[in-house]
Each structure stands twice: as C-alpha cells, then as structure tokens.
N, C-alpha and C positions, 0 to 999 in steps of 0.2 A: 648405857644404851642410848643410840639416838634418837629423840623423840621423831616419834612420823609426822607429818603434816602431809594431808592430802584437802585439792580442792577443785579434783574432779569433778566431784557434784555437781561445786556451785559455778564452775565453767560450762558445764553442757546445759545443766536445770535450773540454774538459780533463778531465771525469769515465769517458767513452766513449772517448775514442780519445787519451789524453794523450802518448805519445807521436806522434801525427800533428799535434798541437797545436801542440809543442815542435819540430817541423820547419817549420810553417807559419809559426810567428809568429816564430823564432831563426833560423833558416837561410834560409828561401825571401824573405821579408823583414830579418831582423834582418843577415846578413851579404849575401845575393845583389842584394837592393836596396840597400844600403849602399854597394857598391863604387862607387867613384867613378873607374871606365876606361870605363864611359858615363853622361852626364849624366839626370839625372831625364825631362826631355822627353824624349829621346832611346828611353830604356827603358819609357819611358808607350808613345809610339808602336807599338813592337817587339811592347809585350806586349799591347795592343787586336790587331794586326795576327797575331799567334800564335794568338787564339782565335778570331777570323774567322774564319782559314783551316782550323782544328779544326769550326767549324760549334758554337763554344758564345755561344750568347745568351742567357744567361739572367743572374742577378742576379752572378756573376763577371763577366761582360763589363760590364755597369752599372758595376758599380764603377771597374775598371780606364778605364771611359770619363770619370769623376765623376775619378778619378786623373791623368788624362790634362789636363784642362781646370785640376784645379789647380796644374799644373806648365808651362803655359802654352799649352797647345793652344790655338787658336783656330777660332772655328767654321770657317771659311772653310779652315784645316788642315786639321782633321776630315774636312772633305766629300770633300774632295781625297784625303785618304788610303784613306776607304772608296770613294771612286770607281777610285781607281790599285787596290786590293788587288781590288775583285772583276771585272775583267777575267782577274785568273789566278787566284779560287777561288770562282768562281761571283757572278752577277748576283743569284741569290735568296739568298744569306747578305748583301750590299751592301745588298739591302730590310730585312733583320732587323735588319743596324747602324745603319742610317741611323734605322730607328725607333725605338730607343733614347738614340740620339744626341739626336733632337730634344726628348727627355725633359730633355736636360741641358745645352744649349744653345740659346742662341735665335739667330734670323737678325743675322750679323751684333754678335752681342754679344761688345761691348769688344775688337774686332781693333785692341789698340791697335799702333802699328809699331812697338816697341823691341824689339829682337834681344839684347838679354840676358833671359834668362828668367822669372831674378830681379826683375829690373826690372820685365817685367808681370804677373807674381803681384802686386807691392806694388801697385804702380798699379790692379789691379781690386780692392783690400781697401779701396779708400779713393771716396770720390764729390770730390776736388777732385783737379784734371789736376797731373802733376807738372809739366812744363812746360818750360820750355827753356833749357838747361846756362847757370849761373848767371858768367858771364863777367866780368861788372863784377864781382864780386866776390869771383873768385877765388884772388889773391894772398892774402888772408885765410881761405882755407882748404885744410887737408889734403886731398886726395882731388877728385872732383866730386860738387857739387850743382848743386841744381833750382830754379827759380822761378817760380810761377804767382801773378800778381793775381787777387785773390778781390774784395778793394775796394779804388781810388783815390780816392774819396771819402767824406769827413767823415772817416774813421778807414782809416788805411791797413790792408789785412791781407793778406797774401802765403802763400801754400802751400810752405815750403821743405823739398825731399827730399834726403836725402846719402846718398850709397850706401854701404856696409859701410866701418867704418874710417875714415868722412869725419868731420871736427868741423873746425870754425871757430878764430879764434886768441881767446887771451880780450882781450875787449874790454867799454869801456863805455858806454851810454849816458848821453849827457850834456842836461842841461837846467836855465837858470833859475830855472824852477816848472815843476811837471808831467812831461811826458815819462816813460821808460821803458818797456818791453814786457809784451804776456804772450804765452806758447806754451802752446800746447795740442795735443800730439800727438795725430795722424788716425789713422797707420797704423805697423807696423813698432815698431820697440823702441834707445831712443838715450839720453843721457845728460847731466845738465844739471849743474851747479857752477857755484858763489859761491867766491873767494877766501878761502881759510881755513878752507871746509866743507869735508864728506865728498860725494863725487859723489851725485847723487841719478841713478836708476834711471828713464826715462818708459814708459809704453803708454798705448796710446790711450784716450782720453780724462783723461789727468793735462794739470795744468793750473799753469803755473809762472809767478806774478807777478813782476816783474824789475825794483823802484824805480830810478829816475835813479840814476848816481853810484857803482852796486854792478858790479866786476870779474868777471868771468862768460863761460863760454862753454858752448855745447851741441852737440850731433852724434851719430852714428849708433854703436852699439856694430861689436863688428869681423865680426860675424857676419850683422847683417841690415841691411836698408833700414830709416830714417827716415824719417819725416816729420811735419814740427808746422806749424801756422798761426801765425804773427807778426805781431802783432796791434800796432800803437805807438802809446802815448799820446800826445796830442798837448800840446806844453807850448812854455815861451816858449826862443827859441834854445836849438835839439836839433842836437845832432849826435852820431856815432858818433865814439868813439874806439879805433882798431884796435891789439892790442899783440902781443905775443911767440907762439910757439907753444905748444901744449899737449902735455903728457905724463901719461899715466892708467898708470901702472903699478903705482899704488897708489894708496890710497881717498883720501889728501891730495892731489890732482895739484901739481904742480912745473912750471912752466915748463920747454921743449926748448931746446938751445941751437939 
C-alpha cells in the first residue's frame, strides 16, 4: 500500500494554528490513514459515511468523496452507499451528498469488475483495458499478468499488465532480419534489463526499443501495477525464445535458480 503524505494543514495553518497542522497532516493522516487493519477503500467509505451523518457537506466532504473514487469507489457504490446511509441519517443530507458526488463522478464511469482495488485504481489511469489473465503465457512468468489486443493487424501490439512483483523470465526475441520489440509504458511503474546492464526504471510514457537477438526481460516493481504496450517488429522467421527466471536483488540482475 502506498504510504499517504498529506500537508494540507501546514499549507493553510502552519503559520496560524502549527500545532493543529502537525496533527492534521502527521497523526490524522500521516499514522491514522497509514494503518493498514482497514484497507484504503474500506476507510474512504467509513469516513464519506462519518461526515454524512455529522451533516458536513462542505469542501471536507468533497474531498473525502474525490478520495473515495481514488481508491476505488465506483459510482454505482457511491450511490448505493449514500442511498443505504440516509435511510438512518436523514433523506435531506442524502440530497447534499449526492449533489456533490455528481461533481465527481459521472453515471456509470469505469465500474470496471475487478475486486482488487488496486487493480481498478491502475486500470482507470490508463485508456487501454487490461484484459484477460494472460494464460498462454504464464509458465514464463512470476506472478499474474494481463493481456489486451490493441492491434492484430500490419504490426501486432498487445496492452500487457503484471501486477506488483510480476516480471517475465529473460528471454529473446529472435529474427533473421528484422524483428524485435518496443514497450512503452501506459500506466503504473515496472522495470526493464538487457543482460549485463543496470535495470532501467519505466513510467509512463518511457519508451524501450528491444533489437532482435538481445537477452532481456521486463515487469512490474514489487510495489505497484504495470503496464506497457508491446509493440513487435515484424521480420523474416521471429520467434520468442523463453529462458531461466529472474532475480533483482541488485542493480546487475542474476539469474534464480
């Protein structure tokens, strides 16, 4: 999970009320949202649902609802949850939520279905579908990924997502003339190596040319969601050669046994 840092506080108060700053931004966020014995969605809901029933709608509840949506809330939650909550704290706070909400949601936007949360935070940071758990090909990878067709014709290019801690084995692309890849990471934060380099670092929009013939593999760091576009050259008899597994424990990677 990603730590929060917030420093609200000590932008508006740090001169005026520096101690209320240094509770707001260190303790009520810095340790209270940190704790990881309830999940971020989980505590988005709680605390939209706290100032409901307090009757505060003002630019705190915005927020906490903007907070809410990036941790995965989906509109179709939302609605549901200010519909369940003003049955027991009133019908006219349920108007006040709702009209805010619509500030920050639209009907229906990106209720994608994946029940990890994480999972649909990456998936709305990006405009290509992750798509669906990459089967054929997962002997040759740590962890699960993703695979969505962008294009099957003239030039193939595939939308591949790995989730935290997933990377592929190193492998090469082979070709008589021609061939080889590029990626270009969409969303999320992953890691790309040549044989004998230093890992290189991706975000989105880095962009990694991959010559025929060169030993190599890419994946997701351990922390967030991947995902790059793979993109293959097209050349005379290509194929993939799949090899050993990888280990990053340090910036020369080494083969796992």
């Amino acid at each position: 999970m990603k730590k929060i840092v917030q420093t609200a506080g000590r932008k508006a108060l740090n001169e005026f009320g520096p101690e209320f700053a240094h509770y707001n931004d260190d303790i009520l966020f810095g340790e209270n949202w940190n704790n990881q014995d309830i999940d971020l969605k989980t505590r988005s809901i709680i605390t939209v649902v706290a100032l409901m029933a307090s009757g505060i709608t003002d630019s705190s509840l915005s927020f906490h609802l903007q907070n809410a949506k990036d941790h995965g809330v989906t509109q179709k939650e939302i609605a549901a949850i200010i519909t369940h909550v003003a049955f027991y704290v009133g019908w006219p706070k349920g108007w006040a939520v709702f009209n805010l909400a619509k500030e920050i949601w639209k009907v229906n936007e990106n209720d994608l279905p994946y029940e990890n949360e994480e999972m649909r935070a990456h998936a709305k940071k990006m405009i290509f579908p992750i798509g669906e758990p990459n089967n054929t090909y997962a002997p040759y990878f740590t962890g699960k990924s993703y695979l969505a067709p962008v294009s099957t014709q003239q030039i193939s290019i595939y939308n591949v997502t790995f989730e935290p801690g997933c990377k592929n084995n190193w492998h090469i692309h082979h070709a008589k003339n021609g061939g080889g890849q590029i990626l270009i990471c969409v969303a999320g934060k992953g890691y790309y190596q040549e044989e004998g380099k230093e890992v290189i670092e991706m975000k989105p929009g880095d962009c990694i040319n991959i010559p025929a013939g060169i030993k190599h593999w890419h994946g997701a760091t351990k922390d967030e969601w991947f995902s790059h576009l793979a993109i293959e050259i097209p050349g005379q008899d290509c194929f993939n050669e799949w090899l050993e597994r990888v280990s990053i424990s340090n910036k020369k990677s080494t083969p796992s046994s």
